[in-house]
C-alpha positions as CSV (number, residue, x, y, z in Angstrom):
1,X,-3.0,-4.8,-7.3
2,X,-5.3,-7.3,-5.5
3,X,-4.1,-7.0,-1.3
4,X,-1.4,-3.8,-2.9
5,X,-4.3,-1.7,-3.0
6,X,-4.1,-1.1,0.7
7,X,-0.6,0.0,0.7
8,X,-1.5,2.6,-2.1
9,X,-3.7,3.8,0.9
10,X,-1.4,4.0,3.0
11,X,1.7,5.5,1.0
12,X,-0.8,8.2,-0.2
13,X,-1.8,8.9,3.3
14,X,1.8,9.2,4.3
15,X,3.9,10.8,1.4
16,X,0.8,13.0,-0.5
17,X,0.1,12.6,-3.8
18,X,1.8,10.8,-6.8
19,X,2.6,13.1,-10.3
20,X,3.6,10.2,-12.2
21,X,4.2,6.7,-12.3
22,X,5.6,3.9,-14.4
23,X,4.3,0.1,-14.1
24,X,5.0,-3.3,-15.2
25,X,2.8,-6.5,-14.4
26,X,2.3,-10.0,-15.5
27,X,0.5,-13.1,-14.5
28,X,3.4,-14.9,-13.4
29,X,1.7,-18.3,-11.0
30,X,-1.8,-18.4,-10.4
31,X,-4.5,-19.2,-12.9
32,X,-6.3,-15.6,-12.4
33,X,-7.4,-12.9,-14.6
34,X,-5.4,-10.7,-13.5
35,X,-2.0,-9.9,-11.7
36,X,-0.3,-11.7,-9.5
37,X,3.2,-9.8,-10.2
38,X,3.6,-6.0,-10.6
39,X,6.6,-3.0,-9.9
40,X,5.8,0.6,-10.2
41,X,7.8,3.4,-9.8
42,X,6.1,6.4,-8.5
43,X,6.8,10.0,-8.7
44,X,5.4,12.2,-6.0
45,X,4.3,15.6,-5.7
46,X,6.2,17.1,-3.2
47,X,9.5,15.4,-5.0
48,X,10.2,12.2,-3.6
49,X,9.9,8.9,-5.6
50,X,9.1,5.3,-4.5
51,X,8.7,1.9,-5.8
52,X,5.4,-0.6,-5.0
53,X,6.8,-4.5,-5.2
54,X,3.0,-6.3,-5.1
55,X,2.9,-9.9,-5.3
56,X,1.2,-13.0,-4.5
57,X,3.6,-14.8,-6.9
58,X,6.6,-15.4,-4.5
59,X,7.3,-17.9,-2.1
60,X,7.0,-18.0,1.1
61,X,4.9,-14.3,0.4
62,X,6.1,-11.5,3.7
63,X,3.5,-8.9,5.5
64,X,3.3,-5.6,3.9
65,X,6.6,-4.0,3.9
66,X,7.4,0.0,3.4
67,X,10.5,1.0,4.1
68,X,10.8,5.0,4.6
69,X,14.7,6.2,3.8
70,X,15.6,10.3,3.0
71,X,18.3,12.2,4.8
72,X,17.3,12.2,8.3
73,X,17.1,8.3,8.7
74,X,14.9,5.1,7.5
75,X,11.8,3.5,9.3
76,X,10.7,0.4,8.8
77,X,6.9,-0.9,8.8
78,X,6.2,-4.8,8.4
79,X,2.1,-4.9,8.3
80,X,1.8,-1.6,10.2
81,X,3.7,-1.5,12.8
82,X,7.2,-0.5,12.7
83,X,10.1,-2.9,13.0
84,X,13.3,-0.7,12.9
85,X,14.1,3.2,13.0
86,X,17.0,4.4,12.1
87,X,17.0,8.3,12.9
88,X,20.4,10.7,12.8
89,X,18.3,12.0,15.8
90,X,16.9,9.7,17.9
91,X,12.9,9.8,18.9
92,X,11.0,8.8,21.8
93,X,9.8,6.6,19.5
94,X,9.3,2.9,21.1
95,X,9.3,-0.2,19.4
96,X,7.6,-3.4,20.9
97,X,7.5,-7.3,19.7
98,X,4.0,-7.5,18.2
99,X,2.4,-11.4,17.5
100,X,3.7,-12.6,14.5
101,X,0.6,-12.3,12.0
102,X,-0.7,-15.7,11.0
103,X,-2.6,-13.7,7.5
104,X,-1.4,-15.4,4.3
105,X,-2.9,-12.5,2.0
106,X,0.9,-11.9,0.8
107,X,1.3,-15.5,-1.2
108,X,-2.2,-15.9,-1.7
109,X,-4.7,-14.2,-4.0
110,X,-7.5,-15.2,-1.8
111,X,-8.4,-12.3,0.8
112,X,-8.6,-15.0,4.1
113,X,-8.3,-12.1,6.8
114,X,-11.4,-9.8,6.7
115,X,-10.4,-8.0,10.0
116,X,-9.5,-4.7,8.1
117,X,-12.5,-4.8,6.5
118,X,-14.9,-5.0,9.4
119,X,-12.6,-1.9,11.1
120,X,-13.0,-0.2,7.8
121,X,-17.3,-1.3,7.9
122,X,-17.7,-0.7,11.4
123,X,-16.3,2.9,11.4
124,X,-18.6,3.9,8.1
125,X,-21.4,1.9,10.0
126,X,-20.8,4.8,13.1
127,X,-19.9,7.9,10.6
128,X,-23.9,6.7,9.2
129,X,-25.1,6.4,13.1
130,X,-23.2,9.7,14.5
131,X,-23.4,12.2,11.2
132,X,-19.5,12.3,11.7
133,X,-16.7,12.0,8.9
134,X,-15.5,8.6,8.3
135,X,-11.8,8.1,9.1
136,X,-11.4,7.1,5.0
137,X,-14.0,8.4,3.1
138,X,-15.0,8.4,-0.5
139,X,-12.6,11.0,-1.2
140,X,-9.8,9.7,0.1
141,X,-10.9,5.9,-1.8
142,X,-10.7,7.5,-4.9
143,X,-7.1,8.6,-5.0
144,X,-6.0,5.5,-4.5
145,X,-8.2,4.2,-7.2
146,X,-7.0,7.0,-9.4
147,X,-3.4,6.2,-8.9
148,X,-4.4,2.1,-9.0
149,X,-6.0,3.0,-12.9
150,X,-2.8,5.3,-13.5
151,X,-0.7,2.2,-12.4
152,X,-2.6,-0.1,-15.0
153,X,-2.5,2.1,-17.3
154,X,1.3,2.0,-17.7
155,X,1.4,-1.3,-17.2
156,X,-0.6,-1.7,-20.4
157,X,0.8,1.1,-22.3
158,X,4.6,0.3,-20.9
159,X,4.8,4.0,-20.5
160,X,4.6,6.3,-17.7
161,X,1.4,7.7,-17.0
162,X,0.9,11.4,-15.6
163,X,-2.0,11.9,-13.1
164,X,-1.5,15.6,-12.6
């Protein structure tokens, strides 16, 4: 999941938990032990399903995409910020031109921006200072490790995996 592992983050934070998944990986390119292809399809709790594409394998490699669709429209996020909404009711909702992002994290298994780790460190840094919650705590770290494990898991197995 190398770089995926932050989209797990973010889909859990966004769409609740996953009830099951089903996973297939392979080292496809680079001469690493693990990964650098893998498709999952998960099953969330409150009913709606999902697929994670996570790749350093492809050429040229794109920013994180996740793509949002049910029955009241479709938004579009390229690495966190959105890029298209298509609502059947239209939202205040504003979407500006952003700098394209220079990061190569998406072809390369080799982590060259550290930016959202020093947000990530410099928030636990002032939950330690303040005696205040950090915005992504242990807890929240180890669903998406959870459904990371579950992921491999099926992957290995080439079965789905329950995680409730």
């Amino acid at each position: 999941m190398n770089q995926g592992v932050h989209t797990v983050d973010l889909l859990l934070w966004l769409l609740g938990d996953v009830k099951r998944v089903y996973a297939k990986s392979l080292t496809a390119l680079h001469d690493i032990e693990s990964e650098d292809t893998l498709v999952s399809t998960l099953e969330f709790a409150n009913g709606a399903i999902g697929t994670i594409e996570a790749a350093t394998s492809v050429f040229p490699g794109y920013d994180r995409r996740i793509e949002i669709t049910g029955s009241e429209g479709t938004i579009i996020f390229e690495h966190d910020r959105i890029i298209r909404a298509d609502l059947k009711k239209p939202s205040s909702l504003t979407l500006q031109p952003q700098p394209q992002d220079t990061n190569q994290s998406s072809s390369s298994p080799i982590v060259s921006d550290v930016t959202g780790h020093r947000r990530i460190l410099e928030d636990f840094i002032n939950a330690i200072r303040t005696g205040e919650r950090p915005r992504c705590d242990g807890y929240e770290g180890r669903r998406s490790v959870r459904l990371v494990e579950a992921i491999y898991k099926s992957a290995s197995l080439g079965e789905p995996v329950d995680l409730s």
